[in-house]
C-alpha positions as CSV (number, residue, x, y, z in Angstrom):
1,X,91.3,125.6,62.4
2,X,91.4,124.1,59.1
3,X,88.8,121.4,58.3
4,X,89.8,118.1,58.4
5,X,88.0,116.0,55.5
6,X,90.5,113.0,54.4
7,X,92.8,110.5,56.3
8,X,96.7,112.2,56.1
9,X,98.4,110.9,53.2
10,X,101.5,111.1,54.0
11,X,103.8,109.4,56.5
12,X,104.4,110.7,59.8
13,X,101.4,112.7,59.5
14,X,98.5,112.9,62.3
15,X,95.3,113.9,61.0
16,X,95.8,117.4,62.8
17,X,98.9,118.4,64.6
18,X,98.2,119.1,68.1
19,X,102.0,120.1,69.5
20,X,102.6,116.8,71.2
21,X,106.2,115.5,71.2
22,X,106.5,113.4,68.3
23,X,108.6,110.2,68.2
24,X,109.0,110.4,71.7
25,X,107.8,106.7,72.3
26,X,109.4,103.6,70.0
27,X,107.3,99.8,70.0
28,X,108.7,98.5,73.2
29,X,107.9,101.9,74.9
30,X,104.5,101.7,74.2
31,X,104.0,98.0,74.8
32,X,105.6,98.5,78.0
33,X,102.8,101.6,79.0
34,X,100.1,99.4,77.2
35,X,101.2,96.4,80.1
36,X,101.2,98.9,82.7
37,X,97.5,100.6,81.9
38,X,96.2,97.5,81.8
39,X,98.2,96.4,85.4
40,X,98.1,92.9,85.9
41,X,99.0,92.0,89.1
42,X,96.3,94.7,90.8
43,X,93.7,93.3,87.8
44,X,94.1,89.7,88.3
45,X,94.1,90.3,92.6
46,X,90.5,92.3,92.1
47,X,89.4,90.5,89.3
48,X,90.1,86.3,89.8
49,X,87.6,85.8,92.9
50,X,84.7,87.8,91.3
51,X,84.8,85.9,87.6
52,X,85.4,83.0,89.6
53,X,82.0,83.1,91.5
54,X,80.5,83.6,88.3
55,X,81.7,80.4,86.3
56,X,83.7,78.6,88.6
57,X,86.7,76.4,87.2
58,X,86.1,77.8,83.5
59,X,88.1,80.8,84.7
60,X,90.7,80.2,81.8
61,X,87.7,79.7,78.9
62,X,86.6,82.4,79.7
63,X,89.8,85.0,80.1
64,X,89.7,83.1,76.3
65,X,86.3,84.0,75.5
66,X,86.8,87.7,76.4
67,X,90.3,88.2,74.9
68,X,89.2,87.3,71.2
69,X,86.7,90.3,71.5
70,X,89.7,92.8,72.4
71,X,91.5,91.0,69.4
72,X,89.2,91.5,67.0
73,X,88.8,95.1,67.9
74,X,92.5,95.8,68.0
75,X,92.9,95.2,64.8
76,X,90.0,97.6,63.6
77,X,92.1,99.7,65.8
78,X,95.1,99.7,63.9
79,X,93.5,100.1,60.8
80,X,91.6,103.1,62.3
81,X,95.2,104.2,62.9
82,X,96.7,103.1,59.9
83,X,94.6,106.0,58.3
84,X,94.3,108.5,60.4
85,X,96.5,108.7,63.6
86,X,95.3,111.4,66.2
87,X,95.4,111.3,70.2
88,X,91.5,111.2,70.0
89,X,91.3,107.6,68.9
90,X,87.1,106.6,69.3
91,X,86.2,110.3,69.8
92,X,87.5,111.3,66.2
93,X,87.3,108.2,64.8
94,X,83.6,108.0,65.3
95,X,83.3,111.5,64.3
96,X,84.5,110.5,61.1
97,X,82.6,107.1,60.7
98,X,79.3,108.4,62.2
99,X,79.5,112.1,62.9
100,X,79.6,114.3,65.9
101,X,76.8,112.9,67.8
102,X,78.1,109.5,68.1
103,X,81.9,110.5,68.6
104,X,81.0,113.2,71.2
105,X,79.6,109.8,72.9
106,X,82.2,107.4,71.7
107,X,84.9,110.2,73.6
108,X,82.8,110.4,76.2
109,X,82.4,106.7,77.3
110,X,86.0,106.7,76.9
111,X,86.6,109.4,79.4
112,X,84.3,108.1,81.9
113,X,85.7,105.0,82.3
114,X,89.0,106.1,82.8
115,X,88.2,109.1,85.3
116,X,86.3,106.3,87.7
117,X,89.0,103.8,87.2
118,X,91.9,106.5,87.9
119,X,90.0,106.8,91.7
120,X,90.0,103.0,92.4
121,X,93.4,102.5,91.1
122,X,94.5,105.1,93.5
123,X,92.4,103.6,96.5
124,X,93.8,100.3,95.6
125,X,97.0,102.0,96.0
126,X,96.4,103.4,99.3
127,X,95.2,99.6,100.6
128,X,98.1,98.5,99.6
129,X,100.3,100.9,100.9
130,X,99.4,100.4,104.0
131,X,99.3,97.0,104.1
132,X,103.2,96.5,102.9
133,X,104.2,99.1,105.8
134,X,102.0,96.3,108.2
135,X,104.1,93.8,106.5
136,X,107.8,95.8,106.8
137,X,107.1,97.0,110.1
138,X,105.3,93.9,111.6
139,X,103.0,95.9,113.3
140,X,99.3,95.4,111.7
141,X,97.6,99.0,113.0
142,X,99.4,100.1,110.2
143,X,97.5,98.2,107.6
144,X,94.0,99.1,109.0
145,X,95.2,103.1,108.5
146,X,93.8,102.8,104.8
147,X,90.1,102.5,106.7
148,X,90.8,105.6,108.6
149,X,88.5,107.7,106.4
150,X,90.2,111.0,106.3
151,X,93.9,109.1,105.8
152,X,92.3,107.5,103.4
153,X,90.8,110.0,101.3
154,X,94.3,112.4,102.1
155,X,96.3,109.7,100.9
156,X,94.6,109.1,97.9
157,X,94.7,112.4,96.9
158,X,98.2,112.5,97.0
159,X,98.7,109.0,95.1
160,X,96.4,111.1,92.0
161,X,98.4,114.1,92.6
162,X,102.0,112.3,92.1
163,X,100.8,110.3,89.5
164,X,99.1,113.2,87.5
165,X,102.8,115.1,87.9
166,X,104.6,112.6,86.7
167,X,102.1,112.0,83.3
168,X,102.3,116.5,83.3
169,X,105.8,115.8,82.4
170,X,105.2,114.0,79.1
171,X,105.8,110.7,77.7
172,X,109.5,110.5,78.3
173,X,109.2,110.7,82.2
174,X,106.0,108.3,82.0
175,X,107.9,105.5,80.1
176,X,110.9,105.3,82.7
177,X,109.0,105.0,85.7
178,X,107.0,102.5,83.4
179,X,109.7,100.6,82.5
180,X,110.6,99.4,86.0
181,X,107.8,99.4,87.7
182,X,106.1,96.9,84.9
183,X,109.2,95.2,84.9
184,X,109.3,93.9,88.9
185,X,105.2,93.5,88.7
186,X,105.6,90.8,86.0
187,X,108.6,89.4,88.4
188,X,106.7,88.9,91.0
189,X,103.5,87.7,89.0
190,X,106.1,85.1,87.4
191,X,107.4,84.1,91.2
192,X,103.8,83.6,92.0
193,X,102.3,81.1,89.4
194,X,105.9,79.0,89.6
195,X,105.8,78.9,94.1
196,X,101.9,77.6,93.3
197,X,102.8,74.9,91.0
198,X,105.8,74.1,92.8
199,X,103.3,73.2,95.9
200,X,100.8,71.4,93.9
201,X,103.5,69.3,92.7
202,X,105.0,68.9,96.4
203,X,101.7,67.9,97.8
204,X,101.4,71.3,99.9
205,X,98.9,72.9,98.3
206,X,95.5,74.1,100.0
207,X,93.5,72.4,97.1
208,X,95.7,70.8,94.8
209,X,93.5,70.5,91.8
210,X,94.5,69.2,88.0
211,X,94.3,71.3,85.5
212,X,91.4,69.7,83.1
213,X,90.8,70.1,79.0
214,X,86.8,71.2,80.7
215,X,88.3,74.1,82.2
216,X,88.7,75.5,78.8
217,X,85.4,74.8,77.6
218,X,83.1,77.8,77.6
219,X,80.0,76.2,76.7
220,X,80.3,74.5,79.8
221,X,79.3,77.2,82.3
222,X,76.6,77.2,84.1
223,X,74.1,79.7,82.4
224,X,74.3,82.3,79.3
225,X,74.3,85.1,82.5
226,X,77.0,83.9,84.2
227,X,78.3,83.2,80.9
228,X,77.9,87.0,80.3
229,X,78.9,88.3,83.5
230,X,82.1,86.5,83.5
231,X,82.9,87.9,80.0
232,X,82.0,91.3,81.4
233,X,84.6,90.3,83.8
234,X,87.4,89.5,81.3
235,X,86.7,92.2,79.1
236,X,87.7,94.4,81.9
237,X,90.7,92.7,82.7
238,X,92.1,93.2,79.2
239,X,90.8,96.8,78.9
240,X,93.4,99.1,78.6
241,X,95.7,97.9,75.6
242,X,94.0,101.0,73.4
243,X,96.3,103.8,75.7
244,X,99.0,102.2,73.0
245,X,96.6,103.9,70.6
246,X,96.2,107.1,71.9
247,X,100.0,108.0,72.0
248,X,99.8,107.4,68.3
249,X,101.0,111.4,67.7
250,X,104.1,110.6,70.2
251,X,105.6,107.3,69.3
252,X,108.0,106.7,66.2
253,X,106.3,105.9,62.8
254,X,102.7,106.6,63.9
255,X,100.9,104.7,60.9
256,X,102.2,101.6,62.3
257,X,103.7,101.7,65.8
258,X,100.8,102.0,67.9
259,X,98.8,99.2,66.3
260,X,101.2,96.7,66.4
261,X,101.7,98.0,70.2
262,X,98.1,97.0,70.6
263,X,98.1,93.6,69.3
264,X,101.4,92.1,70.9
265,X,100.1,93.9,74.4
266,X,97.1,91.9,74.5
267,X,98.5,88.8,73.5
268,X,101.5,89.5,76.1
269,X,98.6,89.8,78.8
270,X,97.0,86.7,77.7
271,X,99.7,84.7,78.0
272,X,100.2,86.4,81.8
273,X,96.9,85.9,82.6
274,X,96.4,82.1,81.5
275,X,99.5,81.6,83.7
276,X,98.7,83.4,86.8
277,X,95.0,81.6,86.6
278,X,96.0,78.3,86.1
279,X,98.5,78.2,88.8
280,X,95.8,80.1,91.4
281,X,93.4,77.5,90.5
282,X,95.8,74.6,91.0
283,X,96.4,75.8,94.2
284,X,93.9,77.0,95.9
285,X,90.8,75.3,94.0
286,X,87.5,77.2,93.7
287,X,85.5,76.5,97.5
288,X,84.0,78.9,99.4
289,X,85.6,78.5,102.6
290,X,89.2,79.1,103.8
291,X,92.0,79.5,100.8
292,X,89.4,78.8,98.4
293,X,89.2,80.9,95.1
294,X,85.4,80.6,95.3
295,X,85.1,82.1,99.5
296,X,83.5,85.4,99.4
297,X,86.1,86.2,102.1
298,X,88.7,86.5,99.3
299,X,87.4,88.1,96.6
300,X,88.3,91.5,97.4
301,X,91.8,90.3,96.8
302,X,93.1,87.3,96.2
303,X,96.4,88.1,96.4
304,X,96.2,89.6,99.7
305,X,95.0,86.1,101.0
306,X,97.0,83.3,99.0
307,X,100.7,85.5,99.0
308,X,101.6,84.0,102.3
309,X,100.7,80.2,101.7
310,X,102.2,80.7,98.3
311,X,105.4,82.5,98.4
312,X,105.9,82.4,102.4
313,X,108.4,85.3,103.9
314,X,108.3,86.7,100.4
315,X,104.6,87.4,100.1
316,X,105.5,91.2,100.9
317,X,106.7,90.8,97.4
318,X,103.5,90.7,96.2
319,X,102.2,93.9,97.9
320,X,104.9,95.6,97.0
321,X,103.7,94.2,93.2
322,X,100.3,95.1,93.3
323,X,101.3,98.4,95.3
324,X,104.0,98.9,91.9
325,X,100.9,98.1,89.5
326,X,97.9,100.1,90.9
327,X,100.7,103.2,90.7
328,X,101.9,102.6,87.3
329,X,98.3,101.7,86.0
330,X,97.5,105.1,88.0
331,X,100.2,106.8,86.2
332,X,99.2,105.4,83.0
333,X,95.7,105.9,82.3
334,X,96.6,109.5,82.5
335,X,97.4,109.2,79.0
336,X,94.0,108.2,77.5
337,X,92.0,110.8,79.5
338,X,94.4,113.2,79.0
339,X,94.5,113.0,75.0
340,X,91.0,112.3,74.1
341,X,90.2,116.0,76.3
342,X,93.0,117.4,74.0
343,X,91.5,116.2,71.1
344,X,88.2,117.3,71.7
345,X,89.3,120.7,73.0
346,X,91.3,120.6,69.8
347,X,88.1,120.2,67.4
348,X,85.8,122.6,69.1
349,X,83.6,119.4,71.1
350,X,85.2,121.1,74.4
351,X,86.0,124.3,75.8
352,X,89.3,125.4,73.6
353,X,91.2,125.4,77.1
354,X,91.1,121.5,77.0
355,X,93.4,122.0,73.6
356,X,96.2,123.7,75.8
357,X,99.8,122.1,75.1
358,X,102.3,122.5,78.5
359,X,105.1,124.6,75.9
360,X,108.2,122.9,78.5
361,X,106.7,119.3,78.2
362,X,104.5,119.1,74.9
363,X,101.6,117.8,77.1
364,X,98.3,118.1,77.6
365,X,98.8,120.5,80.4
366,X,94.9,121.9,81.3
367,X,93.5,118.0,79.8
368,X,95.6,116.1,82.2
369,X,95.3,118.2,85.5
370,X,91.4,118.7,84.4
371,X,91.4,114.9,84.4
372,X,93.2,114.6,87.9
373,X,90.8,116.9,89.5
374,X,87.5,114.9,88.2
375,X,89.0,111.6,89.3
376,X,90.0,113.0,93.0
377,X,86.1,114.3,93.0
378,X,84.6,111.3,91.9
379,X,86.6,109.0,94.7
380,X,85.9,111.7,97.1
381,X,82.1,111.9,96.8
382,X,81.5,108.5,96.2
383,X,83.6,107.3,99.0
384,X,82.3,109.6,101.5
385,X,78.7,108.8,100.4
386,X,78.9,105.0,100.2
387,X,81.7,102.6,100.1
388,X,79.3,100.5,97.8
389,X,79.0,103.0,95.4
390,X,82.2,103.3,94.6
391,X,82.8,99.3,94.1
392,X,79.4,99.4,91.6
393,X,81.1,101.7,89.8
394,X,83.9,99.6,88.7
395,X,81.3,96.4,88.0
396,X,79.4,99.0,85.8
397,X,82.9,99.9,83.6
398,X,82.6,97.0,82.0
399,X,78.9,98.8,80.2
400,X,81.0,101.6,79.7
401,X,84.2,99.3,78.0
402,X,81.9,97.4,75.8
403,X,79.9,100.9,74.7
404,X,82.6,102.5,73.6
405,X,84.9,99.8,72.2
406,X,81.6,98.8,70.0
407,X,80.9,102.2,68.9
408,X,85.1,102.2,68.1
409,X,84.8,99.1,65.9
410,X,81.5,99.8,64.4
411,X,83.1,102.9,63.4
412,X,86.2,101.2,61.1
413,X,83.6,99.1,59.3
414,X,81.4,101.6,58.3
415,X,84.5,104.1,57.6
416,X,86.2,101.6,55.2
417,X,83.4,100.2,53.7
418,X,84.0,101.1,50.5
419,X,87.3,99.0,50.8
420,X,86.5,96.2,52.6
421,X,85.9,93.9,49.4
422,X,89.3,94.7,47.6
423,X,91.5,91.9,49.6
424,X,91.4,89.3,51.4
425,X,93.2,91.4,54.4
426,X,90.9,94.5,54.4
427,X,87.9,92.2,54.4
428,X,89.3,90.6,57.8
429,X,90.6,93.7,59.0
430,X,88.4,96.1,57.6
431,X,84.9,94.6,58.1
432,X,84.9,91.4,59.6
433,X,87.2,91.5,62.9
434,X,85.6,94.5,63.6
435,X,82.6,93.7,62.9
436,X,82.6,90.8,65.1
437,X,84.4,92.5,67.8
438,X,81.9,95.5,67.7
439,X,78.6,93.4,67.9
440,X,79.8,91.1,70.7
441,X,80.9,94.1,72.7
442,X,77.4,95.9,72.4
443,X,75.6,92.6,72.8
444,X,77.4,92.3,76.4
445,X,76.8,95.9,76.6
446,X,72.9,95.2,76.3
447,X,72.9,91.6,78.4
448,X,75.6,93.6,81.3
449,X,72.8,96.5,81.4
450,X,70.0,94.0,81.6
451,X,71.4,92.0,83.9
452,X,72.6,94.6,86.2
453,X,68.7,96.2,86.8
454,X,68.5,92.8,89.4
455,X,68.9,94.7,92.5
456,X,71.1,91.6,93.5
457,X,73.6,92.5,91.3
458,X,77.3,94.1,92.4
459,X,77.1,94.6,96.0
460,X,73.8,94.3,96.3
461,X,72.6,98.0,96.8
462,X,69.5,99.8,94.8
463,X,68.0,102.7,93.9
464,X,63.8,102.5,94.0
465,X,64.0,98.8,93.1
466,X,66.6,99.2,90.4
467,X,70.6,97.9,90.9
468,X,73.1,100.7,91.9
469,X,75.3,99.1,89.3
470,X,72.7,99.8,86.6
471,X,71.8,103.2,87.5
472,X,75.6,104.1,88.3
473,X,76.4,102.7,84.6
474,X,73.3,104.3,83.0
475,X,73.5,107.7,84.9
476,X,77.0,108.4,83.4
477,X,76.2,107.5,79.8
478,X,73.5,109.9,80.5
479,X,75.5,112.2,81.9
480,X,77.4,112.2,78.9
481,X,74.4,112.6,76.8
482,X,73.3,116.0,78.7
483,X,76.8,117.6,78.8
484,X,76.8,116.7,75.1
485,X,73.3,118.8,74.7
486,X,75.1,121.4,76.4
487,X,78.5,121.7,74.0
488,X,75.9,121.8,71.3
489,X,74.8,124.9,72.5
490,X,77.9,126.2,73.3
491,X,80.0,124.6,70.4
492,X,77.6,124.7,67.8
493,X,80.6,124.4,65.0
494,X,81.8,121.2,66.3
495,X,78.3,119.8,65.7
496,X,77.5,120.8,62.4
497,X,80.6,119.3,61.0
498,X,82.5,122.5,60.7
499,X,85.6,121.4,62.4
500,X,85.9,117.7,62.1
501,X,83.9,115.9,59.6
502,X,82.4,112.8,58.6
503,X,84.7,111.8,54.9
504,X,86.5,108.5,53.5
């Protein structure tokens, strides 16, 4: 394998051919997969009553708060792309910024938090599943099937299985089931936030509440840890946009394509989001008892609870929504996995099986079934161990989002910094969005990890003392650290630059 030492110069040109199907994807393709990996509707129904227990009615300041981080580091994103477009995205580009230490690690956080978040999209599915045949059947034994432990796991495994088929078959197949399944999600998202203002204006709401300029004001909240925790919060709810990114070797003009995919997806999801909360809070207010966004009762999924009061015989609707979302994320976030094991198969940082192209489909044949496999195992021993375990896992993504954004954005500023005082547009996009971007991500890295030691923190659980969410989020960046000891030994070449080096 060649050496790869300076960006591709010309156009069309990845910064090493790995046999993926080029041009296969065009702008509205990839924003349309970007929507769908990030999954609204399943996000917002997990995610509203958790951020809302942190900071109460300053729910929409701080969806705010968290999205100008993922702006800022989309756009060292696309500049990342800009120069060098390859399915590895933070594993190569860190390579390149910082060497093979930090982009084995960059990759690595990268991989992690989409293997974990490809079992609780699927378990997500399963809940759901169940719960819209309770609704279609009118009989409710059905819904409780999905705590029937071995239906549960079973059915899982088949939700991972279909969805890793369908992302086997390359990008073409992945982008029309995409298309309509994001499509009736953001239907019934949009059905949702007009039924809720439509009671609030009719006087039937559960807590009518007006929307207020202080609900917008971050500095408001409470404290700088529920500040932090609810930013955590958000920054998972937006995280996601980068799988636009990591199809840069199969969508149409990849200089360009990709990045601008990034940035109009996460202002698109801002814009749904902002919507979707307002109206929730309208409605249903933040107190801890019945509809209330702020009752513990409800913060599994909010959803779940207010679709009936809200949209009445149509609140199967939204099951069938969240049931379309959790798949299509599912189906999704195959991509990132997927590509970033390619890449590093690719460049010697993996075994060279993780390299393998399907010849029928120009995918990432071994990468993407290798990724299906690790995610089944992960929900199957940490749902079998301890239903809390699995839940910490998700609260410790966020750690795992912020470490390898940061590293991601950290890595554009320090790879163009030899450009990023020749214009007014390479210093914002260069050095300082990035910049920004990068330290506020690995500051709530450091406060999240901190934070998260309190035993009280997540569900609750702990290890000798410690929180499970810390040791959970702490153990797999270590984990990543001793496998990456271990591809040293193994792939010594990838580690002493031989293969992919550092170069501007």
């Amino acid at each position: 394998m060649s050496t790869a030492t300076q960006p591709a110069p010309a156009a069309h040109k990845t910064l090493s051919d790995k046999g993926l199907k080029a041009g296969s994807v065009g702008l509205i393709g990839a924003v349309v997969i970007g929507v769908s990996c990030i999954a609204p509707a399943y996000t917002l129904t997990a995610a509203l009553g958790p951020t809302v227990s942190e900071v109460g009615v300053h729910l929409p300041a701080i969806f705010l708060v968290g999205f100008i981080p993922m702006l800022l580091v989309a756009l060292g994103y696309r500049e990342l792309n800009n120069a060098m477009p390859d399915a590895g995205t933070s594993f190569t580009w860190a390579t390149r910024a910082f060497g093979p230490w930090i982009g084995w690690m960059g990759g690595w956080g990268l991989i992690a938090a989409t293997i974990i978040v490809l079992s609780n999209l699927a378990a997500v599915a399963v809940d759901f599943f169940y719960l819209m045949l309770a609704q279609l059947f009118s009989n409710p034994e059905l819904g409780g099937l999905s705590k029937n432990l071995p239906v549960n796991i079973a059915t899982t495994l088949v939700f991972i299985a279909l969805a890793c088929w369908i992302s086997y078959r390359g990008m073409e197949t992945t982008k029309g089931v995409q298309y309509v399944l994001v499509a009736f999600q953001l239907l019934v998202l949009g059905w949702f936030a007009v039924a809720a203002f439509s009671h609030v204006a009719n006087g039937s709401a559960f807590d009518a509440t007006a929307l207020s300029p202080d609900w917008f004001n971050p500095f408001a909240v409470d404290s700088f840890s529920s500040f932090a925790a609810g930013v955590s919060l958000s920054i998972f709810i937006y995280w996601g946009w980068d799988v636009t990114l990591t199809m840069n070797e199969e969508t149409r003009n990849p200089e360009k394509t990709p990045g601008r995919a990034a940035t109009v997806t996460v202002l698109v999801i801002v814009v749904i989001y902002m919507t979707v909360a307002l109206a929730t809070l309208s409605f249903a207010g933040t107190g801890d008892s019945g509809l209330g966004t702020g009752n513990p009762d409800n913060q599994g999924s909010i959803f779940a609870v207010l679709a009936g009061p809200v949209m009445g015989p149509f609140a199967i609707l939204m099951s069938l929504a969240i049931l379309s979302s959790s798949a299509a994320s599912l189906q999704s976030t195959f991509v990132s996995p997927a590509r970033t094991l390619l890449a590093m198969g690719h460049y010697k940082a993996l075994h060279p099986k993780f390299g393998r192209i399907s010849p029928r489909h120009k995918s990432p044949s071994y990468a993407t079934v290798a990724a299906a496999v690790a995610a089944a195992a992960f929900y199957v021993i940490t749902r079998t161990t301890s239903e809390n375990a699995l839940w910490d896992t998700i609260t410790a993504l966020g750690m795992m989002i912020c470490f390898y954004y940061g590293i991601t954005a950290l890595a554009c500023v320090w790879f163009f910094r030899a450009q990023a005082f020749s214009g007014a547009r390479a210093f914002l996009c260069k050095f300082l969005a990035p910049l920004l971007g990068g330290v506020i991500l690995l500051v709530m890295f450091v406060k999240t990890a901190y934070d998260s030691m309190d035993p009280e923190y997540g569900s609750g659980s702990s290890v000798g003392g410690v929180g499970l969410v810390f040791v959970l989020g702490m153990g797999v960046i270590l984990l990543g650290v001793v496998l990456m000891l271990v591809m040293y030994k193994v792939r010594p070449e990838f580690f002493r630059g031989q293969v992919l080096s550092r170069g501007i």
